[in-house]
KESELO-373075 format. One line per field, with one value per residue: x, y, z of N, C-alpha, C, O in turn. Coordinates in pm, whole numbers. Layout:
REM residues N
n_xx	X/...
n_yy	Y/...
n_zz	Z/...
ca_xx	X/...
ca_yy	Y/...
ca_zz	Z/...
c_xx	X/...
c_yy	Y/...
c_zz	Z/...
o_xx	X/...
o_yy	Y/...
o_zz	Z/...
This chain:
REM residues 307
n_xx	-4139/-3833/-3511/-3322/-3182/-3270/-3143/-3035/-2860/-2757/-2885/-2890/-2834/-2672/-2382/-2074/-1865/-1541/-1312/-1331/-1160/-1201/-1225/-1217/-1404/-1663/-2000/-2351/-2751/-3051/-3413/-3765/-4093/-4380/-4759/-4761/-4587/-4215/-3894/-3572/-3250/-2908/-2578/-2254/-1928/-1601/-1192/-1148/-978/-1160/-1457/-1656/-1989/-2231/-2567/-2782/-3081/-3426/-3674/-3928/-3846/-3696/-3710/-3586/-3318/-3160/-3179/-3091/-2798/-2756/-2803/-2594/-2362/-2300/-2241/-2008/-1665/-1481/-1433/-1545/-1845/-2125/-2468/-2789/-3141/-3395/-3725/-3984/-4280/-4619/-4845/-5089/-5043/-5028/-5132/-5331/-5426/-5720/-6090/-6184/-6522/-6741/-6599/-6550/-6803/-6899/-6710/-6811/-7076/-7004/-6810/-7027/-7215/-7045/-6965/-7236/-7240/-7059/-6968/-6824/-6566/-6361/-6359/-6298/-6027/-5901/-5654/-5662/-5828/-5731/-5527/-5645/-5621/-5714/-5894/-5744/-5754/-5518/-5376/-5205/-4967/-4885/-4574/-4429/-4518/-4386/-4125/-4028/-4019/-3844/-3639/-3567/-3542/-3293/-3118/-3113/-2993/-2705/-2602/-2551/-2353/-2171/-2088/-1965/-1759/-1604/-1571/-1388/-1159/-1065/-875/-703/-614/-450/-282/-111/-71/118/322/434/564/791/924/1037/1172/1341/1506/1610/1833/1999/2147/2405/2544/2599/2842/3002/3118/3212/3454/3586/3646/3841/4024/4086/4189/4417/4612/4614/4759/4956/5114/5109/5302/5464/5467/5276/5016/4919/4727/4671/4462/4276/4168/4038/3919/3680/3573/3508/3316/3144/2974/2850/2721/2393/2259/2022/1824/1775/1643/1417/1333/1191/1043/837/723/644/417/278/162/47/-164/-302/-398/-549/-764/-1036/-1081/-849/-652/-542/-371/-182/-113/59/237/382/485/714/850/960/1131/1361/1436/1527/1728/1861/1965/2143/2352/2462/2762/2789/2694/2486/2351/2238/2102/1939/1750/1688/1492/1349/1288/1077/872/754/645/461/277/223/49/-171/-286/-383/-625/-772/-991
n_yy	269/145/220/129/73/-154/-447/-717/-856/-905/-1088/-1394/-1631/-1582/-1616/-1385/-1197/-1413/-1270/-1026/-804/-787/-534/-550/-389/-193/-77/8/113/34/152/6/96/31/-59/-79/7/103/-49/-42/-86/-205/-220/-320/-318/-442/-509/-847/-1211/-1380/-1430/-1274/-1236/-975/-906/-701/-705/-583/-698/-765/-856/-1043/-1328/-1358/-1340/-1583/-1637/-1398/-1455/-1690/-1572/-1395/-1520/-1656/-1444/-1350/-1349/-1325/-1070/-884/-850/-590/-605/-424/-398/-244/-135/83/172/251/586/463/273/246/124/-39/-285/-394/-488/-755/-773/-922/-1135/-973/-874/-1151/-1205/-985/-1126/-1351/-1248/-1124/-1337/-1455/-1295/-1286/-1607/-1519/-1281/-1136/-1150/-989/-751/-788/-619/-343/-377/-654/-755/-660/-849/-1049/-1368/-1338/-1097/-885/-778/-868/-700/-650/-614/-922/-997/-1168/-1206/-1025/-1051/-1181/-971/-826/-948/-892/-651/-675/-849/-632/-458/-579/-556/-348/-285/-477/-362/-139/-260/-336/-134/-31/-244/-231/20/-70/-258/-110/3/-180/-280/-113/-42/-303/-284/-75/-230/-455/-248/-215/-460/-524/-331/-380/-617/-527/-418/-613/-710/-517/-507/-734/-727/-440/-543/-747/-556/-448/-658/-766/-533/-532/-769/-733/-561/-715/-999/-848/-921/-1034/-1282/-1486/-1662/-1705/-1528/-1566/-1779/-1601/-1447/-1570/-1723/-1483/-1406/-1604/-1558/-1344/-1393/-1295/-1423/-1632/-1526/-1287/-1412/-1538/-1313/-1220/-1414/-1419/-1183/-1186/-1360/-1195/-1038/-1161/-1344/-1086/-1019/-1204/-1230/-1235/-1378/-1322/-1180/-1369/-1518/-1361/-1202/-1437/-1431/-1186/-1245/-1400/-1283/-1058/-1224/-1307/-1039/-936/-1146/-1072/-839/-871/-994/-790/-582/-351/21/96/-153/-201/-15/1/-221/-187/19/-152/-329/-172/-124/-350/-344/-173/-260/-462/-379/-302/-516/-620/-504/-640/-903
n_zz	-571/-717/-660/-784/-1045/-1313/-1361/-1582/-1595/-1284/-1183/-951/-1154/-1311/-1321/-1277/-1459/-1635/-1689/-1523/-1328/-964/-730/-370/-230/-180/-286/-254/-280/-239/-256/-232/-288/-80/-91/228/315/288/182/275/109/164/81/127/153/290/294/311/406/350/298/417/609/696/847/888/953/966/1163/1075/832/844/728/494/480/443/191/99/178/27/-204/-223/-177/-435/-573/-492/-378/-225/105/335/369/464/511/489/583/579/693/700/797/620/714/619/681/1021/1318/1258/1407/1498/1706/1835/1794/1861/2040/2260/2317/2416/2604/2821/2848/2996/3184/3331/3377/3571/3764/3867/4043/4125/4334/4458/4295/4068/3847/3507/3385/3136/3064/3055/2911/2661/2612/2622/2459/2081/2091/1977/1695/1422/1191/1064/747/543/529/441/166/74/47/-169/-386/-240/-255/-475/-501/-357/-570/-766/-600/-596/-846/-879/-704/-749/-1010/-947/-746/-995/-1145/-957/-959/-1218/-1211/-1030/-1147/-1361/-1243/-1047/-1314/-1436/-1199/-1248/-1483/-1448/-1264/-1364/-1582/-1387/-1348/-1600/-1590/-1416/-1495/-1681/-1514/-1361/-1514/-1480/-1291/-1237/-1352/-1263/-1001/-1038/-1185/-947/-786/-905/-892/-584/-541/-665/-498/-299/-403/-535/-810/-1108/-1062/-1281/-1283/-1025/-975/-1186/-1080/-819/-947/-1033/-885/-723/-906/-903/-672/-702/-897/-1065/-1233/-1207/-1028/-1182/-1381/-1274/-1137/-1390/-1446/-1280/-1276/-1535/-1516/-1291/-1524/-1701/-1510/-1457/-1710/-1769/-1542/-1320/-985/-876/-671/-447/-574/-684/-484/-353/-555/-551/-267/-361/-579/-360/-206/-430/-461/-237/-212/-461/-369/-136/-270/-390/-523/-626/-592/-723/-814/-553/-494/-734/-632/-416/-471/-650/-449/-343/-503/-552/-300/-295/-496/-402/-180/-298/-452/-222/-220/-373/-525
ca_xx	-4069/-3700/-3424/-3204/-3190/-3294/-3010/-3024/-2704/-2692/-2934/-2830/-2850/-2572/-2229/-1975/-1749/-1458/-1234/-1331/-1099/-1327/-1181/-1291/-1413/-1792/-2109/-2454/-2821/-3133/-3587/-3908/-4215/-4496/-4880/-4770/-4439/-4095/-3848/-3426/-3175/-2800/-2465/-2123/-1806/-1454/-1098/-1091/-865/-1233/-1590/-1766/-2130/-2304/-2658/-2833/-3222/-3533/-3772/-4030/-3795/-3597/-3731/-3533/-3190/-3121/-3209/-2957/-2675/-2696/-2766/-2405/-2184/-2282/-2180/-1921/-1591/-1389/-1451/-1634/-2010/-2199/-2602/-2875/-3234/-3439/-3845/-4024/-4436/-4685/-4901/-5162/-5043/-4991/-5245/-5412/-5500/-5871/-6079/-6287/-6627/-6784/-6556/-6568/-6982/-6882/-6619/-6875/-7184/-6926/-6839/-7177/-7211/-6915/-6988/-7357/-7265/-6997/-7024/-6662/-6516/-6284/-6394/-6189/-5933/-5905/-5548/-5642/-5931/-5667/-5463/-5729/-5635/-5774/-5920/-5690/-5707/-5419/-5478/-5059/-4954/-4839/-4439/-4426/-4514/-4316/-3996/-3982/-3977/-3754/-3491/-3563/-3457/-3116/-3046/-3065/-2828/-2627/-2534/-2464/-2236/-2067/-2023/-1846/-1613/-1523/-1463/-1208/-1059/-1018/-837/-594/-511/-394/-185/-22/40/228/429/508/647/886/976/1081/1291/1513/1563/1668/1927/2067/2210/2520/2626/2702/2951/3090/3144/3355/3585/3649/3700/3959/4140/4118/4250/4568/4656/4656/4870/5102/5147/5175/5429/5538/5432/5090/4997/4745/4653/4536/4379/4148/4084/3967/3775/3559/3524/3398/3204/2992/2910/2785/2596/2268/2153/1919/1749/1708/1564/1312/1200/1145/968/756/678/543/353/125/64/-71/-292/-417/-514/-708/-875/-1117/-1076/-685/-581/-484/-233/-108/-33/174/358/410/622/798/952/1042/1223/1486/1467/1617/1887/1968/2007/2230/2493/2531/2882/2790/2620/2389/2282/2216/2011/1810/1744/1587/1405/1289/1151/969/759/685/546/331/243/145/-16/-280/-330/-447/-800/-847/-1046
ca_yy	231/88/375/53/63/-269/-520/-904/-948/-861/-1190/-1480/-1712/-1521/-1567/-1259/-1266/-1429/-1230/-927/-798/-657/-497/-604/-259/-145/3/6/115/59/110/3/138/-99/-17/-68/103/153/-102/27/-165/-170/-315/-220/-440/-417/-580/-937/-1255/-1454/-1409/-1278/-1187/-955/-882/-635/-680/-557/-851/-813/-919/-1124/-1442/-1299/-1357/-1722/-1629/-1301/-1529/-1744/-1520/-1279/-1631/-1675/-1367/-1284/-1478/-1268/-954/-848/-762/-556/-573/-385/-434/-188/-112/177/189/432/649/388/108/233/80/-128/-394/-397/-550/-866/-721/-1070/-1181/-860/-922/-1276/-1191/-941/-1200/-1448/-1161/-1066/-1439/-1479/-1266/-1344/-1659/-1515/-1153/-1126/-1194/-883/-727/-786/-484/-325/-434/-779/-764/-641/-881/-1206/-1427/-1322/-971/-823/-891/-812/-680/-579/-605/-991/-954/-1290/-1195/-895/-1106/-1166/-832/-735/-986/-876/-515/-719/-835/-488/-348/-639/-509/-171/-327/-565/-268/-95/-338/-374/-7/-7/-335/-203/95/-111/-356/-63/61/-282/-347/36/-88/-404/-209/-45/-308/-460/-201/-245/-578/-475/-262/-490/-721/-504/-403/-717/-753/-405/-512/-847/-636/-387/-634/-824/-464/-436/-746/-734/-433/-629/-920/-691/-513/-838/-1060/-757/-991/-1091/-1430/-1449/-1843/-1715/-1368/-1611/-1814/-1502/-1364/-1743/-1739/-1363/-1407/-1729/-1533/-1195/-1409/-1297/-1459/-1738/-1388/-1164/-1527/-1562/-1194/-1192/-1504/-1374/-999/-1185/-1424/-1133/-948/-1297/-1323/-973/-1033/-1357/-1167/-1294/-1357/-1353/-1155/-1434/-1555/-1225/-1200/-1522/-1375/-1053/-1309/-1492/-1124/-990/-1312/-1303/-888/-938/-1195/-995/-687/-935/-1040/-643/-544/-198/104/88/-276/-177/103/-72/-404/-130/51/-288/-398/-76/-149/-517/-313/-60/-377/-579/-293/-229/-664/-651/-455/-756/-1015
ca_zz	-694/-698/-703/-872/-1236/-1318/-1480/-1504/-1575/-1169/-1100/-879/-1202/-1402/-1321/-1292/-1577/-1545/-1700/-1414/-1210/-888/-609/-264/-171/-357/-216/-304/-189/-317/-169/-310/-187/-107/8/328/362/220/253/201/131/119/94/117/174/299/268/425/338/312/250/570/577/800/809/977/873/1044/1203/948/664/852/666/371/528/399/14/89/191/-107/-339/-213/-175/-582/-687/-456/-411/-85/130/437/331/556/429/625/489/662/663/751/751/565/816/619/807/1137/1395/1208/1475/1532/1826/1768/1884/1895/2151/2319/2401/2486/2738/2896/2887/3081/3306/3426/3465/3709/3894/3966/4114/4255/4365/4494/4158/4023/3762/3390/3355/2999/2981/3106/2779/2537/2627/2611/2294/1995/2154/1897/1521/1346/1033/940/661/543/473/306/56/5/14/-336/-443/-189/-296/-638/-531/-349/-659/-848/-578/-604/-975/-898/-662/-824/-1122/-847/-757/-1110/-1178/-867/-949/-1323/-1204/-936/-1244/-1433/-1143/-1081/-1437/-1409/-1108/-1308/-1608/-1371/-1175/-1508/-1595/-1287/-1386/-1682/-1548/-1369/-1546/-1712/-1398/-1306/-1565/-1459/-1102/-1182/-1434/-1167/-883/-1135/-1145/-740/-732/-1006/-771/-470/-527/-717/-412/-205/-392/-637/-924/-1111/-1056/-1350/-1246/-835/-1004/-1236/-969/-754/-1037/-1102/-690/-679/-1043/-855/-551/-719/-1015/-1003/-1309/-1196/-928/-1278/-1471/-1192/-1122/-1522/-1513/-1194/-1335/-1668/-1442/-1296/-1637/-1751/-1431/-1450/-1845/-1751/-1470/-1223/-860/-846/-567/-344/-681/-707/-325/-317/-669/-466/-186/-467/-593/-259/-187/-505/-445/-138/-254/-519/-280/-44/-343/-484/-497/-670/-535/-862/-807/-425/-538/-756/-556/-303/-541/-653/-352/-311/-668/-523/-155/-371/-607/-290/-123/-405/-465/-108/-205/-523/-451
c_xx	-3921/-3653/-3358/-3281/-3198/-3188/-3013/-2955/-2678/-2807/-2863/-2751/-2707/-2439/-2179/-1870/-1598/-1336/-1210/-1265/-1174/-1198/-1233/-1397/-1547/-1888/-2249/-2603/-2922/-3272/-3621/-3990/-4321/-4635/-4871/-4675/-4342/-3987/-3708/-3358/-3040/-2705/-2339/-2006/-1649/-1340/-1133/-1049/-992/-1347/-1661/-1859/-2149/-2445/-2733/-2954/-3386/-3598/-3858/-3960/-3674/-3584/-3670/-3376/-3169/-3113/-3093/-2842/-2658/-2692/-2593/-2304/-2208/-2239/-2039/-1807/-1510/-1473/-1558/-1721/-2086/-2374/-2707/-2989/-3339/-3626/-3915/-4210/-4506/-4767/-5057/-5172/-5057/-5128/-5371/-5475/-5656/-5904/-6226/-6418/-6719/-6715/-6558/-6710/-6960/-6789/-6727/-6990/-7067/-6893/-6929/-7189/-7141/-6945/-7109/-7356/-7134/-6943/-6880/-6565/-6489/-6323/-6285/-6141/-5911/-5777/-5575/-5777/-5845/-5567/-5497/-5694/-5758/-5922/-5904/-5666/-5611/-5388/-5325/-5044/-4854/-4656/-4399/-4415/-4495/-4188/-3903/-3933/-3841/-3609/-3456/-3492/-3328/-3047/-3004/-2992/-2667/-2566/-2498/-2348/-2160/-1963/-1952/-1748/-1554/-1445/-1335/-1129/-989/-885/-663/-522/-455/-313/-99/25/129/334/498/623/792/980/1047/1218/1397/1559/1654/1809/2034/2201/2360/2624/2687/2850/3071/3154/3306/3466/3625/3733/3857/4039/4196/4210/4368/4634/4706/4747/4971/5171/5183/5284/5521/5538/5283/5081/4873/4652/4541/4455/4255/4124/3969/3848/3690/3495/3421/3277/3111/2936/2815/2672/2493/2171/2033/1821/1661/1610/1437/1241/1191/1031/796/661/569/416/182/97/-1/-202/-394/-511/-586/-793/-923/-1061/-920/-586/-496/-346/-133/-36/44/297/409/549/710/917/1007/1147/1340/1495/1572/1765/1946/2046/2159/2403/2566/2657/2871/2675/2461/2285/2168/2076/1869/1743/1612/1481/1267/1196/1043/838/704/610/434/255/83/18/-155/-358/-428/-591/-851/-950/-958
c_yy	218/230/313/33/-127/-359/-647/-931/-956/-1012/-1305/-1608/-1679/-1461/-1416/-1317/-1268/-1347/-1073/-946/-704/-624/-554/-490/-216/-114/20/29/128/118/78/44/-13/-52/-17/-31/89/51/-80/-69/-140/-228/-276/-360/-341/-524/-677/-1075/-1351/-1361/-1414/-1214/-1124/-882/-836/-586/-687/-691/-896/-833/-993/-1295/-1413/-1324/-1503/-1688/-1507/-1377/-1569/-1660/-1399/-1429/-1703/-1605/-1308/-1333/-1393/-1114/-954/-755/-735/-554/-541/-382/-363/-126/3/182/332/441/563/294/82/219/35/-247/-326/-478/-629/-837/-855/-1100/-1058/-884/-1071/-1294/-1111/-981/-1312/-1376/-1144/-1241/-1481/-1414/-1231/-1443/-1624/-1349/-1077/-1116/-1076/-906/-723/-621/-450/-385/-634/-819/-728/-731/-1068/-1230/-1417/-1154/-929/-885/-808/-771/-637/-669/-770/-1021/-1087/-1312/-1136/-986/-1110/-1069/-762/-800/-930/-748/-528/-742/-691/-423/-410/-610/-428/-184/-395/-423/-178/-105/-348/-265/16/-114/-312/-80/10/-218/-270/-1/-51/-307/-229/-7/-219/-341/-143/-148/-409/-400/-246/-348/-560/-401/-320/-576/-682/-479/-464/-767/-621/-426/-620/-788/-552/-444/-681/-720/-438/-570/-761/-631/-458/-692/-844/-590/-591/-901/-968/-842/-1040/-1167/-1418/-1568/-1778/-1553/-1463/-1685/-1730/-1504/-1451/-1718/-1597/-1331/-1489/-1611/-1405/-1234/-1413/-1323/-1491/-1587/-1360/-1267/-1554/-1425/-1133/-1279/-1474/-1249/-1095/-1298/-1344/-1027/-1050/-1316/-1223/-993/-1142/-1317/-1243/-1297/-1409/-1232/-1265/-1523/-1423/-1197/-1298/-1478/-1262/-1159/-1322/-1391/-1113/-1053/-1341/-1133/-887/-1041/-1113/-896/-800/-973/-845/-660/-385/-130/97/-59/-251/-117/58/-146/-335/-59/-50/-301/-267/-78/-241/-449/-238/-151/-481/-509/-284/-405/-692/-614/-540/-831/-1109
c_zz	-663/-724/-770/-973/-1241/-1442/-1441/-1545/-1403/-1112/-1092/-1037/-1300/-1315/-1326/-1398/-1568/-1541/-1615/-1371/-1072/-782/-499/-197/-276/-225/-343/-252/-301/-236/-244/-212/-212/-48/155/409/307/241/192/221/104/151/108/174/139/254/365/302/313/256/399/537/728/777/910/937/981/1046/1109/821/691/816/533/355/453/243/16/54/60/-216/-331/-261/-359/-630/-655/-335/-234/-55/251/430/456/446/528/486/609/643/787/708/707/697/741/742/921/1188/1347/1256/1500/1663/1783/1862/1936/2043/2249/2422/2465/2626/2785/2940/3040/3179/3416/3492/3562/3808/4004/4039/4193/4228/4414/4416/4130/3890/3609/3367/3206/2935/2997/2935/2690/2525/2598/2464/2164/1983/1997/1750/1448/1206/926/794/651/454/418/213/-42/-9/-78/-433/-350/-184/-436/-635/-462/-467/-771/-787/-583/-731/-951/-785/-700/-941/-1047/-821/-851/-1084/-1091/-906/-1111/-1295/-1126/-1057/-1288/-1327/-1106/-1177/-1451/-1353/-1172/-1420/-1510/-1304/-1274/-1567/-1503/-1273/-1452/-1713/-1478/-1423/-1647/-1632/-1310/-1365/-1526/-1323/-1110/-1269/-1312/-1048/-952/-1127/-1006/-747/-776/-876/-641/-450/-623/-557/-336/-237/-536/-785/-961/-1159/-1156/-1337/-1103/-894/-1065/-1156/-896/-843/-1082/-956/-712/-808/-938/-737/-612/-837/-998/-1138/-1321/-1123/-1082/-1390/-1376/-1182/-1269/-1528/-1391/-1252/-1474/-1622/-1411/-1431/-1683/-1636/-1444/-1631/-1851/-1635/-1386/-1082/-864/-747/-479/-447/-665/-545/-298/-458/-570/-319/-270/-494/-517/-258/-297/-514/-353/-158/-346/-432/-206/-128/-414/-402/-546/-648/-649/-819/-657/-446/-600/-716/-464/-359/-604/-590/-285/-415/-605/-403/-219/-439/-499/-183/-221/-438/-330/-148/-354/-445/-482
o_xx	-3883/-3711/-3298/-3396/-3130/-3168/-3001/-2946/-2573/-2803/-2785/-2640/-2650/-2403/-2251/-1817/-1530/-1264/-1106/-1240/-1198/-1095/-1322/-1469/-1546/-1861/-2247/-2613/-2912/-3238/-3560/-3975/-4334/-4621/-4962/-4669/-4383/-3970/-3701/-3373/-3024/-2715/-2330/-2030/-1605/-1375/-1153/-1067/-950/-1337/-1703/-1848/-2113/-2445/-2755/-2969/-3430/-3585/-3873/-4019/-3578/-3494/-3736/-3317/-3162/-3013/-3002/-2789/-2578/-2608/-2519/-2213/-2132/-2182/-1967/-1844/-1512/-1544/-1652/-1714/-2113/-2381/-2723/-2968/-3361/-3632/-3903/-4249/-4482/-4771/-5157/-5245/-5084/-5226/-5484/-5556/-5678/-5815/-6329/-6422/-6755/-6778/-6580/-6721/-7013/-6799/-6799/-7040/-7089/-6936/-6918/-7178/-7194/-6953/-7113/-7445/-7101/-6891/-6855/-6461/-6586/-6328/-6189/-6215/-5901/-5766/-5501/-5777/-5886/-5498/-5425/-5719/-5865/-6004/-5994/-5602/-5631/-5383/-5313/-5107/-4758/-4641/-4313/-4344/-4529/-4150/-3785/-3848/-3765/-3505/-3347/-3408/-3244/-2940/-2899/-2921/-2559/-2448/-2387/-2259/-2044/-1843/-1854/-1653/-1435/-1331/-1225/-1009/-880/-789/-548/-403/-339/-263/18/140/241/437/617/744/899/1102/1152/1325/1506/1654/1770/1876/2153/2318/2426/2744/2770/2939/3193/3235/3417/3581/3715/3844/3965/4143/4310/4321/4451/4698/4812/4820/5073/5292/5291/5378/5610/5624/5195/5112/4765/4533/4420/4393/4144/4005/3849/3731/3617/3376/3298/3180/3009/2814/2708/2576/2447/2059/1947/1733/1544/1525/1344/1121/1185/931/680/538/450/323/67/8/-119/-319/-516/-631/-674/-902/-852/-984/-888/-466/-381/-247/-14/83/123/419/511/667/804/1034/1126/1254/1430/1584/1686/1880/2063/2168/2272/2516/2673/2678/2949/2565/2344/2164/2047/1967/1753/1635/1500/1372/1146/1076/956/725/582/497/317/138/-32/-75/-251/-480/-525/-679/-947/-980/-971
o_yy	291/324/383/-7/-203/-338/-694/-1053/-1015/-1035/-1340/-1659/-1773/-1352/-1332/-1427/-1178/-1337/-1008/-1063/-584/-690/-632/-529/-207/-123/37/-43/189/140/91/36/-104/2/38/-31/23/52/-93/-143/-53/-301/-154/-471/-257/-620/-644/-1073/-1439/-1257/-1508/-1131/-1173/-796/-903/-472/-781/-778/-1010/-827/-1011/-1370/-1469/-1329/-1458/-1730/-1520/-1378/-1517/-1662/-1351/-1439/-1792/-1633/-1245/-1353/-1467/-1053/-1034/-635/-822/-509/-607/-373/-421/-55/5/195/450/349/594/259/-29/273/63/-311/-207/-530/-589/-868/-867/-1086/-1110/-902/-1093/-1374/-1206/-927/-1315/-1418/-1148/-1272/-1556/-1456/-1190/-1439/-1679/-1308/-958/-1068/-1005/-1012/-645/-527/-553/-428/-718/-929/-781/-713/-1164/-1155/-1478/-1126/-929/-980/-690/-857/-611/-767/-774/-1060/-1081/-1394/-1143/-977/-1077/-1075/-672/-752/-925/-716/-439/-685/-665/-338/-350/-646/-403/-99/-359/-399/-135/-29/-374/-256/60/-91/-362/-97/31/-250/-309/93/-24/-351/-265/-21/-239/-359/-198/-135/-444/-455/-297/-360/-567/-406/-295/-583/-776/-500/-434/-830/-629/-351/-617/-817/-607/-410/-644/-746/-415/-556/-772/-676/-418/-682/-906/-570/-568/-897/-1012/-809/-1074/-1179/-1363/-1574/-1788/-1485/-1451/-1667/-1759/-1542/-1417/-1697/-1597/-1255/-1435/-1599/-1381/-1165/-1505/-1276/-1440/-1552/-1389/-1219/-1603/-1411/-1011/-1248/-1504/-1247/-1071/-1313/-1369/-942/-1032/-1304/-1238/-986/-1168/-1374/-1341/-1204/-1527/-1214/-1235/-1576/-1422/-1177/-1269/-1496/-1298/-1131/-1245/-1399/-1140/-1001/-1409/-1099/-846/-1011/-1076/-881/-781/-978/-808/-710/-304/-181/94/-55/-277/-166/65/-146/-380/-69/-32/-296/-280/-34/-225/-494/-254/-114/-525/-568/-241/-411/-768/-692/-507/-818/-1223
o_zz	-572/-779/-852/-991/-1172/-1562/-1328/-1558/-1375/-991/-1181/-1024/-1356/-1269/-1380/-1414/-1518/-1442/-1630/-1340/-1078/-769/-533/-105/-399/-106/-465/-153/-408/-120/-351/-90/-294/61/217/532/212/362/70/318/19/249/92/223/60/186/482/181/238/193/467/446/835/688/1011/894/1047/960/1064/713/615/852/445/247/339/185/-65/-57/-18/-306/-418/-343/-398/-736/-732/-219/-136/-135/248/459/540/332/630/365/716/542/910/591/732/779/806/835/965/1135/1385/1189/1518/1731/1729/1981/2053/2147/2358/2543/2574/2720/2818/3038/3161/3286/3539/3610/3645/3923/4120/4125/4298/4125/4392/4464/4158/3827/3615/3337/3140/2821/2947/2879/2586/2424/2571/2370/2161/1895/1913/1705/1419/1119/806/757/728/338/330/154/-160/-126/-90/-523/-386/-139/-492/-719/-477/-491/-830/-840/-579/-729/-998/-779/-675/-951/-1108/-838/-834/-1038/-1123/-891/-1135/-1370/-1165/-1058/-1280/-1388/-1136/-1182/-1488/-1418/-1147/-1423/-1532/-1299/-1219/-1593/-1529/-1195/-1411/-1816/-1498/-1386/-1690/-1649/-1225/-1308/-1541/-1268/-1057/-1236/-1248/-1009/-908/-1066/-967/-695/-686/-780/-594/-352/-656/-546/-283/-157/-608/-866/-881/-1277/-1133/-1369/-1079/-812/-1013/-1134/-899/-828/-1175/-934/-717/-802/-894/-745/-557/-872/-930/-1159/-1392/-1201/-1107/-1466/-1439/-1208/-1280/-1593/-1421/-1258/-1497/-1701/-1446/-1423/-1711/-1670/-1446/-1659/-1933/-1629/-1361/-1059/-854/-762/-447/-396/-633/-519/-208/-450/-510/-299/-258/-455/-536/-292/-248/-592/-376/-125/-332/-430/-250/-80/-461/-292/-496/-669/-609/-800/-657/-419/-559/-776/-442/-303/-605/-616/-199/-392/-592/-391/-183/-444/-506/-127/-158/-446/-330/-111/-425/-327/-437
């Protein structure tokens, strides 16, 4: 009898829904017994950037392998699946060949005749009789026509795997959309401190040129302060890693196989993290920029086990 709970939402014919987020990472094992032995099955899958299959299935159910394949590459979009499909016989089954007694008396009439006309003639050896075509009738058990059932119990572990992958990929959305919320804030933060930077500078600089020509040029000071405003503006940065951040909370609430979106959003970030970091003028901006790009490594770290 199956140890898998039986669910047809988990057959080949029925989509995964799209709005799932799975993980790449799940596990699953099912048997059935059969009159003529036990046959286990099981699955399990790691991180990879495709869809690799490996299948490690005993001889007698290795006509089963082709209907595996397709039925995994329908339900399951990335990840490196290991599947072993393994059979063990009852103490019914074992040595069940028989020996065709017919041919048995017929090989020993043909014997005796051989070697009346010829007397020299070596006598047939028992392995050389167990060994004559059709000696041995084979009486195992026809695995043909277990197939069916024993894809039937792939697909029931194929649900309790899939419901696997969900539950981890439910858990890693709510841990990315966490790291988003944060990563958010320090946007957020941002953006006054830029106005605190070019006010200060503007005082550094008054200071300066009163010290140089003992007078304050207020024409080359607003110059300065337009020159060092363009270089430190990190508007367009904090308009992009807003428009990025709301990017993957929209991916993760439409769901489905969006790891490999979420891993090119995850570049997109770093890459205006790091310009921002490059224009700070204040310890604060600095601070955050790095803090920043530590949310986007934890972010990107956790997108890796999506599909």
């Amino acid at each position: 009898m199956s140890q898998c709970k039986d669910k047809s939402a988990a057959r080949a014919g029925t989509p995964p829904g799209a709005g799932t987020i799975h993980s790449m990472t799940g596990y699953a094992a099912g048997t059935r017994e059969f009159a003529f032995g036990v046959v286990n099955f099981e699955i399990k899958s790691v991180n990879s950037r495709y869809l690799d299959f490996q299948f490690r299935i005993c001889d007698e159910l290795r006509a089963a392998e082709p209907a595996l394949r397709e039925l995994f590459a329908a339900r399951v979009r990335r990840g490196k699946l290991e599947c072993r499909m393994g059979f063990s016989a009852s103490a019914s089954s074992a040595g069940a060949s028989a020996l065709n007694a017919e041919l048995l008396l017929r090989l020993k009439e043909f014997d005796a005749l051989v070697r009346d006309k010829m007397p020299s003639a070596r006598v047939l050896s028992v392995n050389e009789v167990l060994r004559w075509p059709g000696v041995l009738i084979d009486d195992s058990p026809e695995f043909a026509e277990a197939i069916p059932a024993c894809l039937a119990l792939a697909e029931d572990a194929l649900g309790d795997f899939l419901a696997s992958r969900a539950r981890e990929g439910e858990k890693l959305a709510a841990e990315i959309r966490r790291l988003t919320m944060s990563a958010r804030e320090c946007v957020v933060k941002i953006a006054p401190w830029v106005s605190d930077a070019q006010a200060a500078f503007e005082e550094k600089l008054k200071g300066r040129l009163a010290e140089a020509i003992l007078a304050t040029d207020d024409n080359r000071i607003a110059q300065e302060v337009v020159i060092f405003a363009a270089k430190i503006d990190v508007a367009e940065e904090i308009a992009r890693l807003t428009t990025h951040l709301d990017e993957v909370a929209r991916v993760l609430d439409t769901g489905g196989a969006c790891g490999k979106r979420l891993d090119f959003l995850m570049q997109e970030l770093n890459r205006e993290a790091n310009t921002l970091g490059s224009k700070s003028m204040l310890p604060d901006i600095s601070r955050t920029a790095m803090e920043l790009k530590l949310l986007i490594e934890q972010m990107r770290e956790q997108i890796q086990n999506l599909e």
